[in-house]
N, C-alpha and C positions, 0 to 999 in steps of 0.2 A: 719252478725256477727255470729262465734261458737255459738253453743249453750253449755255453763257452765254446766261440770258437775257436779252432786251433791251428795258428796260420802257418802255412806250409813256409820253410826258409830257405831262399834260392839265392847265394852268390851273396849273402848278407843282407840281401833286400826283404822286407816282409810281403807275402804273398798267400793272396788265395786265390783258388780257382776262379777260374774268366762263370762270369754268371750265367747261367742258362736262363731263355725266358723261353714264355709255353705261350701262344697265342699274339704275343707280342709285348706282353706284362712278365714283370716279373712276380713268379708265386711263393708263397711258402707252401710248410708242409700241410697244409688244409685248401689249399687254394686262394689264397687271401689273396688281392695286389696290392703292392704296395703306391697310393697315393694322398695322402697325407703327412707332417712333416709338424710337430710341433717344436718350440724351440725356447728354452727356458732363456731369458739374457741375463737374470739376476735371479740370488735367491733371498733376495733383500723383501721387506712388504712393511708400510707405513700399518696395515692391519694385523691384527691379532686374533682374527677369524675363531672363534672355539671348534669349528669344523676344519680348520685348514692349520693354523699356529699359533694354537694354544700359548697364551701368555708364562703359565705355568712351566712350558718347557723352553719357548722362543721367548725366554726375558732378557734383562738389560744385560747378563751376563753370557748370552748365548754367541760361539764364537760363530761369525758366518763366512764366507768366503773372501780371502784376500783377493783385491784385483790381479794378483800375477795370476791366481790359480783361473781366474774365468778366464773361455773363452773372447777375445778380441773381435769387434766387430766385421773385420778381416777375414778370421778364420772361421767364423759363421758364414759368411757370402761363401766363403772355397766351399765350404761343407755341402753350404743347400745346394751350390751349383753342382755339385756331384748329385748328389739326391733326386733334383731336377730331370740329370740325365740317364735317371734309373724308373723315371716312369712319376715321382711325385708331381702332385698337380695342385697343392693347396698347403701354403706354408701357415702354421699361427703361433705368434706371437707370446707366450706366458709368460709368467715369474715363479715361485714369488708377484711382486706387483712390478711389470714391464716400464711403465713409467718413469719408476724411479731411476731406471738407468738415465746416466746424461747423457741426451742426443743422441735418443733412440732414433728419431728421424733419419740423422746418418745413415742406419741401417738399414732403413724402412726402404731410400731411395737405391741403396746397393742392391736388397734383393728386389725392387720391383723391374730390374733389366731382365727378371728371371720370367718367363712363360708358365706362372702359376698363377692364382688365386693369392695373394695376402691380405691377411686379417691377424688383429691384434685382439686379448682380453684382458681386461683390466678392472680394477677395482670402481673404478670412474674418479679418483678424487683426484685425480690429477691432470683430468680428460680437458678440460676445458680451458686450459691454457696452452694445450699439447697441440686439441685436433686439427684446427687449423694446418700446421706442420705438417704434422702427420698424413692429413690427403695430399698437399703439395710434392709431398717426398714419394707420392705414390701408393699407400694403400687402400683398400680396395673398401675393408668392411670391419665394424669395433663390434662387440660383444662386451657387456656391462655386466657385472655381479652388482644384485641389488636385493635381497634379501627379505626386504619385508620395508612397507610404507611407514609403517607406525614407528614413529621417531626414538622411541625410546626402546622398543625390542632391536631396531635396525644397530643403533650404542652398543647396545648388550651385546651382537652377535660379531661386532668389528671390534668391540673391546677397544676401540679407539677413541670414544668417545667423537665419530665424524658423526656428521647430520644427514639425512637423508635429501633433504633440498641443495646442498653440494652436489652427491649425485646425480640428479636428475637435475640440474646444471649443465653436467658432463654431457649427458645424455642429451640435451638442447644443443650443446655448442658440437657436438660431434655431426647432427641431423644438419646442422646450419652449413657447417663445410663441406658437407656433401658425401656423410658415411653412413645416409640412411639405405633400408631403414637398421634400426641398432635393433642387433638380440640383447633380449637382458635376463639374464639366469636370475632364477632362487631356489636356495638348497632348501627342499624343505626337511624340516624337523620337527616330528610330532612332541604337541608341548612346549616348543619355544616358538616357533613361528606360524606353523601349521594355522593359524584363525585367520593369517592375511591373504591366504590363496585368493579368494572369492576378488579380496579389492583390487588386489592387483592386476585381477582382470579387467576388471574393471575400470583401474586406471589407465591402463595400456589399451584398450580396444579402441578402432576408432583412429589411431595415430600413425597408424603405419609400421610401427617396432610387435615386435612377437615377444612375447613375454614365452619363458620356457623353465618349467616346473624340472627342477634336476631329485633323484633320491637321494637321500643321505646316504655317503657311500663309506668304507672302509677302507678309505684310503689310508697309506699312511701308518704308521703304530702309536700314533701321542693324541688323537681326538676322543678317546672312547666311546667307541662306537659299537652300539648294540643294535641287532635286529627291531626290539621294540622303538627305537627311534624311527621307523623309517616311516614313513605315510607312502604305500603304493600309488605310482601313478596313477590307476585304475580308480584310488579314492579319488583323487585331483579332478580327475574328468567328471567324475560324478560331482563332486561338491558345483563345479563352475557349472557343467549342463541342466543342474538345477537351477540356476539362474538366467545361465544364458546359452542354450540352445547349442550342441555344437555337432558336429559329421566327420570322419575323416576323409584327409588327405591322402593322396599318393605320397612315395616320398619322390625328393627330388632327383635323387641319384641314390646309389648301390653304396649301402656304408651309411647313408645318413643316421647321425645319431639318434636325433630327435623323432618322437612318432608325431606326426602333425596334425590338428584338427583346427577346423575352420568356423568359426559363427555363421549358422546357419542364417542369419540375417543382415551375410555380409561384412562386418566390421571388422574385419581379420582373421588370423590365423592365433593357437598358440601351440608351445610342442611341448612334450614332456620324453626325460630321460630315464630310462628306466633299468640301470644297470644293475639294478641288486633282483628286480622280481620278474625284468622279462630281458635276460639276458641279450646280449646283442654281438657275440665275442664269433658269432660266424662268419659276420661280414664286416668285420675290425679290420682298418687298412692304413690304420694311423703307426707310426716310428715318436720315438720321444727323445732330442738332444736336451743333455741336462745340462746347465750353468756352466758347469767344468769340464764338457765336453765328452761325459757318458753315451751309450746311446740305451735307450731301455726300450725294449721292445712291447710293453706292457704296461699300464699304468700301475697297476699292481704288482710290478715284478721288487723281487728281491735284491736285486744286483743288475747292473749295467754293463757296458764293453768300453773300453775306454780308446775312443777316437783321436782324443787330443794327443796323447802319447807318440801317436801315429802323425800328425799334423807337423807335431813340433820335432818330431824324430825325422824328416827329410820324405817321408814317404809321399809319390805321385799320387796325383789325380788319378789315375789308374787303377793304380794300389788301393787307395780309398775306397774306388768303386769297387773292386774286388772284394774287401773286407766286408762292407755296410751289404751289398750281396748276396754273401754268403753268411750273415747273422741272417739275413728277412728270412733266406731260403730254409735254414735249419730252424725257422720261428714255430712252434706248435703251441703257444698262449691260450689259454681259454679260462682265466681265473673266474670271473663271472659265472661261466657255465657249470663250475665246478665248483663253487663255495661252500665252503659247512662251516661250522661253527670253530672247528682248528685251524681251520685254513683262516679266518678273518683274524685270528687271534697269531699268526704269521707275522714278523716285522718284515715290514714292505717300505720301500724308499718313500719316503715325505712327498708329497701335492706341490709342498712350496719349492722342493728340488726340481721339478723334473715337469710341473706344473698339469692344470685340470687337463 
């Protein structure tokens, strides 16, 4: 769990200590920098993902956030821009599913005045009436959740009853605006999807988009998630290099989530994430603002800091930067590195609060 920070009170103002940076970054306590910035806008999702919101617990009756309580488009821009001026270099976009918010665009163009990186991910079902916008207003790069090819496990895993040819819609009309190429995630799940690895190589090769093999994680406390679910990425690479030849990549930068590997006969790249079997929590550089203006330091974390309190209580830019600071600075996160089997079995804040 974070460790709470405890802000020092001077003259009725809240405060903490001016930030030390080492090198010209700022670190935590393992050395991490902080540049990454994920940012939930809603915790709303037209899906019911069995990995992500579960129908069972996210049904008709499930209360979700009033709009007073989320953060304002507004007070997202003041946020990153502080963030921005603390060394972040790459903001993204999540939900819940990002889309649904009205006139995500708006926002897209407020932070793209920022000297980052923006990228949004999304489900895709609402990609293709969006992208357009969405480049104009300035971002930069989408990432697609798409699951599986075969129409009728793709149903089963959105529990929405969407098609997969909607998707890969998305995925047309995003390339066509100019937000190639598209990553498109799939969780895999041994036993529910695990047979369409191979196609989906195979559909994507050749196009320019990277297809990237995520584990089933334990995110969250409502998916049931067990170890036996998981297919190591290490399987992934074998299943596909049996068909189609592959080598690795470098990565691109310090942090990259994805391990990268390339078709040895040219036709692209794909990446796989491998958070449950080859941990990666040493060189984790990502912050996580949740819908109502939490900040979690961890995607796994139990509990968050509440920024918005601080937003809507009169507290400076200053002040802000001092606070978000001095959470990174005291951050020692390494859930990943550390899992056992009581630790997965931990209630941990929901995927769709605080987003993948």
């Amino acid at each position: 769990m974070p460790t709470k920070v405890i802000p020092i009170i001077a003259g009725g103002a809240i405060r903490s200590p001016a930030p030390a940076f080492h090198g010209g970054q700022l670190a935590d306590t393992l050395g991490r920098p902080m540049r990454d910035l994920r940012i939930s806008v809603t915790d709303r999702c037209n899906f019911r993902c069995v990995y992500c919101m579960p129908r069972e617990v996210f049904d008709a009756g499930h209360e979700f956030l009033p709009h007073s309580a989320i953060l304002s488009f507004e007070e997202i821009a003041r946020l990153a821009r502080v963030f921005a001026g603390l060394g972040v270099r790459k903001i993204r976009l999540t939900g819940g599913e990002p889309l649904v918010r009205k006139q995500l665009h708006r926002l897209v163009a407020m932070l793209s005045e920022l000297p980052v990186e923006l990228t949004l991910t999304t489900n895709g079902s609402l990609l293709a009436r969006n992208a357009a916008a969405l480049k104009a207003a300035g971002l930069h790069r989408v990432t697609v959740s798409l699951d599986s090819l075969d129409d009728a496990t793709f149903r089963a895993m959105n529990d929405a009853d969407f098609p997969v040819a909607k998707v890969i819609e998305g995925i047309d009309a995003a390339a066509a605006a100019g937000l190639a190429p598209v990553k498109i995630n799939m969780v895999v799940k041994r036993g529910t999807n695990d047979h369409d690895v191979v196609a989906m190589a195979r559909r994507w090769r050749g196009t320019g988009h990277t297809i990237r093999y995520i584990e089933y994680m334990d995110v969250g406390s409502t998916n049931g998630w067990r170890m036996d679910d998981v297919i190591p990425s290490s399987e992934v690479i074998r299943r596909i290099h049996a068909v189609f030849p592959l080598e690795p990549v470098d990565a691109n930068y310090t942090g990259e989530v994805a391990e990268r590997w390339r078709y040895r006969d040219g036709a692209g790249e794909i990446g796989v994430i491998s958070s449950v079997t080859q941990a990666f929590c040493s060189s984790c550089t990502r912050m996580r603002l949740s819908t109502e203006g939490s900040l979690f330091t961890c995607l796994f974390a139990r509990s968050g800091h509440d920024l918005k309190g601080l937003l809507r209580g009169g507290a400076s830019d200053d002040e802000l930067r001092n606070e978000i600071a001095a959470l990174w600075q005291r951050r020692a996160d390494r859930y990943s590195e550390i899992r056992t089997a009581e630790t997965a079995r931990l209630r941990k804040v929901e995927m769709s609060y605080i987003g993948g």
